[in-house]
C-alpha positions as CSV (number, residue, x, y, z in Angstrom):
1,X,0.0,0.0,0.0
2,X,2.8,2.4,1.0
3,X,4.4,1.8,-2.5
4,X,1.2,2.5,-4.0
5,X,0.6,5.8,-2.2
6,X,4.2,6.9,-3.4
7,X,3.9,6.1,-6.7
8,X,0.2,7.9,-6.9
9,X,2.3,11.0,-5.1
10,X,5.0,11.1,-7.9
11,X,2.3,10.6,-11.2
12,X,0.3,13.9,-9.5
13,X,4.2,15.5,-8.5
14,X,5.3,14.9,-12.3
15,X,2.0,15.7,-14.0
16,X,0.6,18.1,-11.7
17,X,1.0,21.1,-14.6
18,X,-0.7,18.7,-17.3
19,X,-3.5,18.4,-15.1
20,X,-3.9,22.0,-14.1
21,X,-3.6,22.4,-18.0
22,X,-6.5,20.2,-18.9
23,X,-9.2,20.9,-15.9
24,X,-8.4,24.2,-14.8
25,X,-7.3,26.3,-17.9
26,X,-9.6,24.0,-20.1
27,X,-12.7,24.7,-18.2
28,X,-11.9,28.6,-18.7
29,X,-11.1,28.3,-22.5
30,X,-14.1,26.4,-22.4
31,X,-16.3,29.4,-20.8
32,X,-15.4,31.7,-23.1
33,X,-15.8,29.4,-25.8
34,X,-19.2,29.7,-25.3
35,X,-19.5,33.3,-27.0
36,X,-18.6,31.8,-29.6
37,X,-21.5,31.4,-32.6
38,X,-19.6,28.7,-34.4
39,X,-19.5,26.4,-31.1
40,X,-20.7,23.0,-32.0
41,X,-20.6,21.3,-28.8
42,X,-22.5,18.5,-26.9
43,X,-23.9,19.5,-23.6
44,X,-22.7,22.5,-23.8
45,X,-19.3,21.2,-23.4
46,X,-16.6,21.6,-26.4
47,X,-13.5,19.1,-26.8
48,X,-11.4,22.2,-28.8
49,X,-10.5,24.2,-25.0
50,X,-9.7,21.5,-23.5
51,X,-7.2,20.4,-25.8
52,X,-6.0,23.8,-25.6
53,X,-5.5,23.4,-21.8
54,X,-3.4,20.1,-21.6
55,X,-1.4,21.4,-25.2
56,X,-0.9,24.2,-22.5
57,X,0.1,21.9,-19.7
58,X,2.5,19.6,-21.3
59,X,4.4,22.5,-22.8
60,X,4.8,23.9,-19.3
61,X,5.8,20.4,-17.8
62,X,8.3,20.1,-20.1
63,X,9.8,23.4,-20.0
64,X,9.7,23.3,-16.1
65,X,7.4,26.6,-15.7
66,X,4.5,28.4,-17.2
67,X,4.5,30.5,-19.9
């Protein structure tokens, strides 16, 4: 169990930025996405922001900081 716990604590350590990326940055891409009048979208929830977040997080993982 320990080993489990630590390798949970490096995957969210390591890809902590991806995640951020993907929830927090897509779900405000995704807000103002909604303006727009070409939005096709399924429950009122586009793919195309999201994307945009986790592009957005793995370039900041990989260069060690934000943009």
């Amino acid at each position: 169990m320990k080993a489990f716990v630590e390798s949970l604590s490096d995957l969210i350590e390591n890809w902590g930025m991806v995640g951020f990326g993907l929830i927090f940055l897509g779900s405000i891409f995704n807000e103002f996405s909604i303006f727009n009048a070409l939005n096709i979208s399924v429950l009122n929830i586009n793919l195309f922001p999201y994307l945009l977040g986790l592009m957005l997080g793995l370039v900041a993982k990989y260069r060690g900081r934000w943009i």
